[in-house]
C-alpha positions as CSV (number, residue, x, y, z in Angstrom):
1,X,36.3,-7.7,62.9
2,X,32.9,-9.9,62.7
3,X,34.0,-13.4,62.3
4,X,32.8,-16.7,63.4
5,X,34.9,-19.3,64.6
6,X,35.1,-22.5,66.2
7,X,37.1,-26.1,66.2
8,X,33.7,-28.0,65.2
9,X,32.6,-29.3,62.5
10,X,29.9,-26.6,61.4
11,X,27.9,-29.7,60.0
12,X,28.2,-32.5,62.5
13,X,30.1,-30.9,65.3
14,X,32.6,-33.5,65.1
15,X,36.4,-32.1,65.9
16,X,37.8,-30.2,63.1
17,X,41.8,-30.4,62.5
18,X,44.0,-27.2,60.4
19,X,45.7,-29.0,57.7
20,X,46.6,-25.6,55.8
21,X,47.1,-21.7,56.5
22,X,47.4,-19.5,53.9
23,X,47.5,-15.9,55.8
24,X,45.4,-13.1,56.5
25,X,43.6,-12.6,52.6
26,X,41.0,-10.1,52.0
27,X,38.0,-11.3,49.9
28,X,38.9,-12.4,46.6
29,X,36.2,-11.2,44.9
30,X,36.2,-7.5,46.4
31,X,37.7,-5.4,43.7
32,X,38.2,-1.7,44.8
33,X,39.5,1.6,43.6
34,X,42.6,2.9,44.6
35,X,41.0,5.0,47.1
36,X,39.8,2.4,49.0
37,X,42.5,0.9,50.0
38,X,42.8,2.2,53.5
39,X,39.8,0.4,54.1
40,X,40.2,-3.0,53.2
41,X,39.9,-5.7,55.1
42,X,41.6,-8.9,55.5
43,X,40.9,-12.1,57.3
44,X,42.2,-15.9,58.2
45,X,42.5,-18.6,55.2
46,X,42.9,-21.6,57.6
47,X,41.8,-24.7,56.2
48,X,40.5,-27.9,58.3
49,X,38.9,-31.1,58.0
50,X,36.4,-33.4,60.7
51,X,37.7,-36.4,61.8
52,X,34.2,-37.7,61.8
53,X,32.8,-36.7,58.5
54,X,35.7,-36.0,56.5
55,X,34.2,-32.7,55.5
56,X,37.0,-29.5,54.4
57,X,35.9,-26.9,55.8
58,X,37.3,-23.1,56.7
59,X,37.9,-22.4,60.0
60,X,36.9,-19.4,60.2
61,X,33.5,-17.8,58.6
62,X,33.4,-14.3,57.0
63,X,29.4,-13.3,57.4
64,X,28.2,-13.7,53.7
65,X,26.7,-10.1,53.6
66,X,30.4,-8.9,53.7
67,X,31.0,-11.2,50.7
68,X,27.7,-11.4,48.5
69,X,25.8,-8.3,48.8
70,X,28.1,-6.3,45.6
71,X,29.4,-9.4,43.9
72,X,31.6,-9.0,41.0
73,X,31.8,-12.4,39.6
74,X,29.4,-12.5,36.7
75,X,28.3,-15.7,35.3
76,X,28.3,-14.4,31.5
77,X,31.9,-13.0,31.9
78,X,33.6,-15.5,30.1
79,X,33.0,-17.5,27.0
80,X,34.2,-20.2,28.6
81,X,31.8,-20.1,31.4
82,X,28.8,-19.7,29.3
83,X,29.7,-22.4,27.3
84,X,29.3,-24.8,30.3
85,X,25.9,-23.0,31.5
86,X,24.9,-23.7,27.9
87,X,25.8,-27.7,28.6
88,X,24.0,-27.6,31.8
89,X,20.6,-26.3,30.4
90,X,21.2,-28.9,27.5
91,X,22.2,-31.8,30.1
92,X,19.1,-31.0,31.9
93,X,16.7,-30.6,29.5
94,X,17.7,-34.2,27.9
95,X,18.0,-35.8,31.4
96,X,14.4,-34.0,33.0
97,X,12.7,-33.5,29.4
98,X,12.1,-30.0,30.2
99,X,8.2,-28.6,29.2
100,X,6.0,-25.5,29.4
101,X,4.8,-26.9,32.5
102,X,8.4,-27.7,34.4
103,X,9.2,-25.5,37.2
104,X,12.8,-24.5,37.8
105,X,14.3,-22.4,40.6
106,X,18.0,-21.1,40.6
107,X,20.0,-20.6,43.9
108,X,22.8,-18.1,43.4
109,X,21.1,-17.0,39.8
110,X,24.0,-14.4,39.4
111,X,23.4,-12.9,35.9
112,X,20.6,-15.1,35.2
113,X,22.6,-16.8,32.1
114,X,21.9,-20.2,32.8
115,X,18.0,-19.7,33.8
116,X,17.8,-17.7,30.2
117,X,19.6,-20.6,28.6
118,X,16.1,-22.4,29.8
119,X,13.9,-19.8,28.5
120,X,13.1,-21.4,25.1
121,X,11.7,-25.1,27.1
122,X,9.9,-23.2,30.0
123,X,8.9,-19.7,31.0
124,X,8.6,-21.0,34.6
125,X,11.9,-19.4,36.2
126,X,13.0,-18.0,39.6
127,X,16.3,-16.5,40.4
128,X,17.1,-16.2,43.8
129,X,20.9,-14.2,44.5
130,X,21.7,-11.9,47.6
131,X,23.7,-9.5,44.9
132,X,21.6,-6.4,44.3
133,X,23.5,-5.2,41.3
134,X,23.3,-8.7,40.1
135,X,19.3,-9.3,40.0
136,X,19.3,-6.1,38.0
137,X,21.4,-7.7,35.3
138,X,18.9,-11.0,35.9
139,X,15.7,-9.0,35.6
140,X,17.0,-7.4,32.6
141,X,17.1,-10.4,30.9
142,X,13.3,-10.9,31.4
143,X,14.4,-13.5,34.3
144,X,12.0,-12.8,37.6
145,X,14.7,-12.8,40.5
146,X,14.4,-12.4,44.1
147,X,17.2,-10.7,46.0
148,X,17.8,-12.2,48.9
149,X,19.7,-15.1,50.6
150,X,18.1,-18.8,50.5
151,X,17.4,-20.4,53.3
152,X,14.3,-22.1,55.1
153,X,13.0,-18.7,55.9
154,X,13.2,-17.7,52.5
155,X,11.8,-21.0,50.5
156,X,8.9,-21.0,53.0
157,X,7.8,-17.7,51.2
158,X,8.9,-19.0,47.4
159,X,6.7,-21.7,48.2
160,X,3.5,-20.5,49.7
161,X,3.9,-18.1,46.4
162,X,5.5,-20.0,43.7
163,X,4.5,-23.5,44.8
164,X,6.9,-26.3,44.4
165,X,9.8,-26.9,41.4
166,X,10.1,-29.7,39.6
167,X,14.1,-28.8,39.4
168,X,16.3,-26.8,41.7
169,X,19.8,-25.5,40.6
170,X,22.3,-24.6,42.4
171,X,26.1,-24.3,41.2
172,X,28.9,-23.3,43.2
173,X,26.7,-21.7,45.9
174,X,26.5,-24.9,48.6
175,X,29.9,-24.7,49.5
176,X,29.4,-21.2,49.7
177,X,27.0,-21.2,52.3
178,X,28.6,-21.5,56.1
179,X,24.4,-22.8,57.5
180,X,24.2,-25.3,54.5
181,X,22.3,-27.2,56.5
182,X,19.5,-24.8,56.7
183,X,20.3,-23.7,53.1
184,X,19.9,-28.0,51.9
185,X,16.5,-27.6,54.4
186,X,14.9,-24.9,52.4
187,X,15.7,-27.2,49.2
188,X,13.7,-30.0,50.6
189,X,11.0,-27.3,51.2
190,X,10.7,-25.7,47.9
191,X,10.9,-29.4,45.5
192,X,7.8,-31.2,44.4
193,X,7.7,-34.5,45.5
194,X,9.3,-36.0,42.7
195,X,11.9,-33.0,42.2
196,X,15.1,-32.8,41.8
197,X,18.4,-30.8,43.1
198,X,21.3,-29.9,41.1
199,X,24.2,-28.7,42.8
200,X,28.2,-28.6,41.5
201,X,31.0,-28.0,43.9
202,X,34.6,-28.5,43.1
203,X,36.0,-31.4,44.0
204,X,38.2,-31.5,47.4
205,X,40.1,-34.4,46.1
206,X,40.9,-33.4,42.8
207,X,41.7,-29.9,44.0
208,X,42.9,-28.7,47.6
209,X,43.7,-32.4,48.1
210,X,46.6,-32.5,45.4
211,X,47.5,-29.3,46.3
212,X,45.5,-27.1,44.0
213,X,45.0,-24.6,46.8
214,X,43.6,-21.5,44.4
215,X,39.9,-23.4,45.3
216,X,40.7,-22.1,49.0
217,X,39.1,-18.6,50.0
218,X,36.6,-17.0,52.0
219,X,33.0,-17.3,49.8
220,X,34.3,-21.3,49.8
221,X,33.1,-22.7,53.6
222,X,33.1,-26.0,52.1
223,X,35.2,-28.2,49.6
224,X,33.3,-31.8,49.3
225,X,33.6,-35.3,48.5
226,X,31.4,-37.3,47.8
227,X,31.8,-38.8,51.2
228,X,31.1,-35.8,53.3
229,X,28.6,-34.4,50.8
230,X,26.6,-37.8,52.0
231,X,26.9,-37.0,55.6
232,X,26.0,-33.2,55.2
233,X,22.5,-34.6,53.1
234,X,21.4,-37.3,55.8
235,X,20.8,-34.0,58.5
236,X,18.0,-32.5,55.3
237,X,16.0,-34.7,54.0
238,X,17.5,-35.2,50.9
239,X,19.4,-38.5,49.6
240,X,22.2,-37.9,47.2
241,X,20.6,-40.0,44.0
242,X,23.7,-39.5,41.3
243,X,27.0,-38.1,41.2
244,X,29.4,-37.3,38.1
245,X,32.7,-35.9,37.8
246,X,33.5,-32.6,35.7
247,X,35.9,-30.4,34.6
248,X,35.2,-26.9,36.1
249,X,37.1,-25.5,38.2
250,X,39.8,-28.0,38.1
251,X,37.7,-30.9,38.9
252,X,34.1,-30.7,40.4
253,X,31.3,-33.0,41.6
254,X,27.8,-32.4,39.9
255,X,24.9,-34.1,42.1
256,X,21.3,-34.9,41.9
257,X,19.8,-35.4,45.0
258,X,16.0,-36.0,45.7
259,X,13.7,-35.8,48.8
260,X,14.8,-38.6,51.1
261,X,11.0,-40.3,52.0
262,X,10.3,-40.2,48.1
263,X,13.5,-42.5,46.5
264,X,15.1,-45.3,47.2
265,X,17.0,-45.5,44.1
266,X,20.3,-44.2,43.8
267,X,22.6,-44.8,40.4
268,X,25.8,-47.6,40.6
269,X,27.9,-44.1,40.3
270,X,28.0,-43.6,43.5
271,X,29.1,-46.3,44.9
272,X,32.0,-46.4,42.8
273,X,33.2,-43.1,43.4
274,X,32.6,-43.8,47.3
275,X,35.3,-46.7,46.8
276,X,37.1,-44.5,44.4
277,X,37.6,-41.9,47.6
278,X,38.5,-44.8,49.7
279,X,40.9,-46.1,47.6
280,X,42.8,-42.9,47.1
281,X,43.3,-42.5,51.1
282,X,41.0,-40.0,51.5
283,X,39.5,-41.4,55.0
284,X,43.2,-41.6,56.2
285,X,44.3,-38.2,57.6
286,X,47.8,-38.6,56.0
287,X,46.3,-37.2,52.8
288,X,45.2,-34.1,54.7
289,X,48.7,-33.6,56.1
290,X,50.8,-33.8,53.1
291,X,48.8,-30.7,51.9
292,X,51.0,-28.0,53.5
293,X,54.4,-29.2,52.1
294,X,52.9,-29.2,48.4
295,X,51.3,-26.1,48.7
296,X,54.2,-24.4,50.3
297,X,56.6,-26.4,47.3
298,X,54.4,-24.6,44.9
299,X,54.7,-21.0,46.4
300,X,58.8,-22.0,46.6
301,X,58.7,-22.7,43.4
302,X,56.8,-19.9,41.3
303,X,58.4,-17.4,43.2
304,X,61.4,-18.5,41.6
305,X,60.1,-18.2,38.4
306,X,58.5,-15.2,38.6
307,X,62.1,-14.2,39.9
308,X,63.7,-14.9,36.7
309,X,61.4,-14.1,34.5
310,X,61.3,-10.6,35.9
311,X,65.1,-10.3,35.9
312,X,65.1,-11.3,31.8
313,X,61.9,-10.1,30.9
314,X,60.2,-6.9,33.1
315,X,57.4,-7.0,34.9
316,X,54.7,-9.9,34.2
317,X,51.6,-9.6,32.7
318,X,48.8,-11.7,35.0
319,X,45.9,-13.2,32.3
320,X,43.0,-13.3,34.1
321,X,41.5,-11.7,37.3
322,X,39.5,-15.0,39.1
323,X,39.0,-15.0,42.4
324,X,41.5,-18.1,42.0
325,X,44.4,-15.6,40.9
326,X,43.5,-13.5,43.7
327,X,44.5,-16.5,45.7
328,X,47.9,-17.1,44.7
329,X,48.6,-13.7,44.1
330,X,48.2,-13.3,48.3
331,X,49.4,-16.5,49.1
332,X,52.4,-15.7,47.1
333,X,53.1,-12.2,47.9
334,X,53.3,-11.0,44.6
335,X,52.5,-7.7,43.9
336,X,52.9,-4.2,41.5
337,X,56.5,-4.7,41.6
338,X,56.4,-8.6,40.0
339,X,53.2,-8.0,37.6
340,X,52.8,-4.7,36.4
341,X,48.7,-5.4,35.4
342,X,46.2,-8.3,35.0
343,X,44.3,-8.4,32.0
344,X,40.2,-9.4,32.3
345,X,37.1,-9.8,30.4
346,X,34.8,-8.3,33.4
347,X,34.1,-4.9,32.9
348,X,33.2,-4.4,36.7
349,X,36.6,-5.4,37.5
350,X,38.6,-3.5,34.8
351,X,39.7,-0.1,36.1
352,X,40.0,-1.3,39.5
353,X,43.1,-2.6,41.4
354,X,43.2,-6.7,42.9
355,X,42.4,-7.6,46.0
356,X,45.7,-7.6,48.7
357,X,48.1,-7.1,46.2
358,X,46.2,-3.9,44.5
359,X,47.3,-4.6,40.8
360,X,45.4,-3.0,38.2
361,X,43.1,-4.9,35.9
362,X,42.7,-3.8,32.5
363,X,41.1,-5.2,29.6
364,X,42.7,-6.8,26.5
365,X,43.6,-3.9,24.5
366,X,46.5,-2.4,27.0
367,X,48.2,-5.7,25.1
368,X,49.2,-3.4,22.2
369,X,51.7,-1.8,24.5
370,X,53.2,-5.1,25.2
371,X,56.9,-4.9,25.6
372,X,58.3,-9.0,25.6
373,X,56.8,-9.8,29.0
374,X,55.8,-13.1,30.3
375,X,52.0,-14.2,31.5
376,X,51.1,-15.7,34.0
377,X,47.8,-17.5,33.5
378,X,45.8,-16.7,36.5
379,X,42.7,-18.2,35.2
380,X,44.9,-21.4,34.2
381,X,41.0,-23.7,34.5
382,X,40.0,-21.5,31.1
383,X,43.5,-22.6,29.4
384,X,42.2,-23.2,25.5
385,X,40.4,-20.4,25.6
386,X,42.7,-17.6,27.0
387,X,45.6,-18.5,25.2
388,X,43.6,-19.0,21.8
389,X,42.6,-15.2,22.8
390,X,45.9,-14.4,23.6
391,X,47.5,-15.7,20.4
392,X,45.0,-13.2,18.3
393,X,47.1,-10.4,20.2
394,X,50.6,-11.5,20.7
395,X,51.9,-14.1,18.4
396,X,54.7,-15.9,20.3
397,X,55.2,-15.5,23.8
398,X,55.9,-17.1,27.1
399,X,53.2,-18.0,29.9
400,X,53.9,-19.6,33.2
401,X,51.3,-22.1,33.8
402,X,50.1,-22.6,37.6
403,X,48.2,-25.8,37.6
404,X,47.5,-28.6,37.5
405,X,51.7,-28.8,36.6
406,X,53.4,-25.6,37.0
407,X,55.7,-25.1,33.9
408,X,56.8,-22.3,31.5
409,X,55.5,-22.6,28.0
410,X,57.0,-21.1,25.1
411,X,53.4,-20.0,22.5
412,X,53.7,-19.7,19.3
């Protein structure tokens, strides 16, 4: 089994420290048919974090080719997700006043739904995404993609064609990538002098750190702060000029960074969520520590639930398929015999069975069979939206409710 791991900090090289296990877990986002089964493969969730530069990291690195090269996350597969692609494109178009002339390169395109969200300020767009079946979705949507990783190698050649780019995205796909070094290299390669890098990442202390572990699996290397995201920048070239919090996945840093040797400016936001972070413990390893006991708490406690609601109700119902649910599915142990399907909105996942726990994912319409069973809300960061869905299908019901409180709601 190809794995890489080692007790340093794959950043600084400082001495990492386990804080959390979760148990051998396939890939979350590896969705198979029945008949693969006998062929899946698992491998370590061990979580730790570097003394030095405070950085949560995995211990242990899958190679991203086993991860990225059939991906079936898909950007425009939820309403909810395109709605915050839609404010992004908005956020930066007022923030960079977007023109015919602005350059804009995507890291991780996926689908290409946020670059064609752009489309109407600037026809200057790359995609770049190791997915094959991916770019073909991008391409269709008249979006010029590149399928391949991004690294130094990689921008060297975007920008001896392309030239430089007056913006460079990338969402969720930093803490994704085990060499970000290299990756945050190729960045400072590919911007214009006075570009700018935009990256989100969810948010170690409002996540793992409070015992939201669902963040936790192989693709993510990396949960940041603000703290270690600083330390990982000062090895590239790039200064971290801005910072704000948002709301996706349960809490995530969005951050504008610039080449190093061309600002000295940085926004008063930073420094107070640098003394926010201090404030809340996170340079004192104690809040690293009490992670286990919460997470394990959590697990104690929902298999309880699930207990009895099974015993009144029959088998559960999981709404959603994230790579989130796949998480505590695995973590949990549940399986066919506690949730008898999961219902999702991706049509490459529908028809094929979960991760670990092999449950089938179906789409919405198996509801009209629904026989008085309780939910489980798997994709609990899309709440609003699943359970307004929901409500068009089943009128009153109960869901169980992971995160960020685990409770049992009565809908009606």
């Amino acid at each position: 089994m190809s794995m890489n791991s080692n007790l340093e900090c794959k950043v600084c090289n400082g001495e990492i420290r386990r804080f959390l296990t979760l148990g051998d877990i396939p890939p979350v986002n590896a969705f198979l048919d029945s008949s693969e089964i006998p062929k899946e493969k698992v491998y370590p969730l061990n979580l730790a974090y570097c003394k030095s530069c405070l950085l949560v990291q995995l211990e242990d690195i899958v190679p991203p080719e086993n991860l990225f090269s059939n991906y079936l996350h898909l950007s425009s597969a939820s309403a909810s997700n395109i709605n915050h692609l839609q404010e992004v494109a908005e956020t930066l178009n007022s923030r960079f006043k977007i023109n015919t002339n602005t350059k804009v390169l995507e890291i991780g395109s996926n689908d290409g739904t946020l670059l064609s969200f752009l489309k109407k300020y600037t026809s200057n767009l790359l995609g770049i995404d190791p997915a094959e079946n991916l770019v073909k979705l991008s391409k269709e949507k008249g979006i010029e993609t590149l399928p391949k990783f991004f690294n130094t190698l990689t921008a060297t050649e975007i920008a001896k064609v392309n030239g430089n780019f007056d913006i460079v995205m990338a969402l969720n796909v930093i803490p994704h990538t085990p060499n970000v070094i290299d990756l945050l290299r190729g960045v400072e390669r590919v911007l214009s002098q006075k570009g700018t890098l935009v990256m989100e990442g969810a948010y170690a202390l409002e996540t793992i750190l409070k015992g939201e572990f669902d963040t936790i699996y192989h693709e993510h290397v990396y949960s940041f702060s603000l703290h270690s995201l600083i330390s990982t920048f000062k090895h590239t070239g790039l200064k971290v000029v801005d910072v704000e919090k948002i709301p996706t996945q349960g809490g995530s840093l969005r951050i504008f960074a610039q080449k190093e040797k061309e600002t000295s400016f940085s926004y008063s936001s930073i420094n107070a969520i640098l003394k926010e972070e201090k404030n809340q413990g996170l340079i004192n390893p104690t809040i690293y520590h009490n992670v286990e006991s919460k997470v394990y708490n959590f697990k104690k406690n929902l298999k309880k639930i699930v207990e009895e609601e099974n015993k009144k109700y029959g088998k559960l119902i999981g709404l959603g398929a994230p790579a989130r649910g796949v998480v505590i599915l695995n973590y949990c142990g549940f399986g066919i015999n506690d949730i008898e399907y999961l219902i999702d909105d991706t049509p490459l996942k529908q028809g094929k069975v979960a991760p670990g726990v092999h449950i089938p994912v179906k789409s919405w319409e198996e509801l009209k069979s629904y026989k008085n069973q309780t939910f489980l809300l798997l994709s609990w960061n899309y709440k609003d939206h699943i359970l307004s869905k929901l409500h068009q299908y089943i009128p009153s019901c109960r869901v169980i409710i992971p995160f960020p409180k685990l409770e049992v709601k009565k809908i009606d």
